[in-house]
N, C-alpha and C positions, 0 to 999 in steps of 0.2 A: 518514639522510634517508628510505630506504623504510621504516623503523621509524616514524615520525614521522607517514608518512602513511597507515602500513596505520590505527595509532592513531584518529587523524581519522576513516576511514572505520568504525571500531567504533563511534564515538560518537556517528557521523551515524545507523548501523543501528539505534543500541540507542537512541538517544533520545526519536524520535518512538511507539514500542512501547510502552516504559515512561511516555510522559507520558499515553498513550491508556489506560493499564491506571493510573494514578492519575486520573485523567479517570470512569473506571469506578467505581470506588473510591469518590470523593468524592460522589459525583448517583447511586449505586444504588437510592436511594430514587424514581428520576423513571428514564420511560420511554424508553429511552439507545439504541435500534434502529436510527432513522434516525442520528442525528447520529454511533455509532460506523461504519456502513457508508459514510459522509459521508466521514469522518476515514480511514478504511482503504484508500478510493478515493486518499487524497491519497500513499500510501506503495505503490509499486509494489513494496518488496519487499514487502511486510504479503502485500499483492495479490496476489504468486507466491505466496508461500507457502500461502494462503487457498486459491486455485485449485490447487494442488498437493494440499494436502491432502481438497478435494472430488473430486480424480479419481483417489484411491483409496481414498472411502468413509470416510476415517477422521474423519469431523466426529463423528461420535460421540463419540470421545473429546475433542472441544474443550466438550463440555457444551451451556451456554445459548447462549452463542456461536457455537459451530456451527452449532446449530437455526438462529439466526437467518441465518448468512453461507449454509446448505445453504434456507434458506427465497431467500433472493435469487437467489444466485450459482449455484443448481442450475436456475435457470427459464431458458431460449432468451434471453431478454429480458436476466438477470443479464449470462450469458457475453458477448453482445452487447455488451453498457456496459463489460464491466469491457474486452473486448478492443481497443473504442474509447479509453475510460480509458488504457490503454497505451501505445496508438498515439500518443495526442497527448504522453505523457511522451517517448517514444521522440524522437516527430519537431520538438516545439517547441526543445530544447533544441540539437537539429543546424541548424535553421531559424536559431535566434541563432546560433550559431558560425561557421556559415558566410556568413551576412551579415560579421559583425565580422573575419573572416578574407579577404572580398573587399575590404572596405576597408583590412584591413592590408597596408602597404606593407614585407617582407621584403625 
């Protein structure tokens, strides 16, 4: 059973990444800055790891990419949205649960 669902959980991690790096892939010829920072906003691990890797310098090695995510996510204003961005992954989902959990009758 917890084999089954560590599983699930790799597929959920690895699939929105990989469909954003074919996404990439496919429209490199069109200007892809807004709508990939769009798309990364929507993946809070992407997210962590994005800001992880800007608080210790290393976007350098993420390339063009980097540039771009160190051109946003480096300004008061990035950190701000992305840590709002967060917040509301964090707290929408406790918000449903525990509505549906006060109307659940145990």
């Amino acid at each position: 059973m917890s084999a089954r669902l560590f599983s699930i959980f790799r597929v959920c991690v690895r699939l929105p990444g990989r469909a954003l790096l074919l996404l990439i892939t496919l429209f490199r010829n069109y200007p892809l800055e807004r709508p990939v920072l769009a798309l990364t906003m929507l993946n809070p691990i992407d997210l962590g790891r994005v800001l992880l890797l800007l608080q210790f310098d290393t976007a350098a090695l993420m390339g063009y990419t980097g540039a771009v995510f160190e051109r946003f996510f480096g300004t008061s204003v990035g950190r701000v949205t992305v840590l709002g961005v967060l917040v509301v992954q964090a707290t929408v989902p406790l918000l449903l649960a525990s509505r549906v959990f006060r109307r659940k009758d145990f």
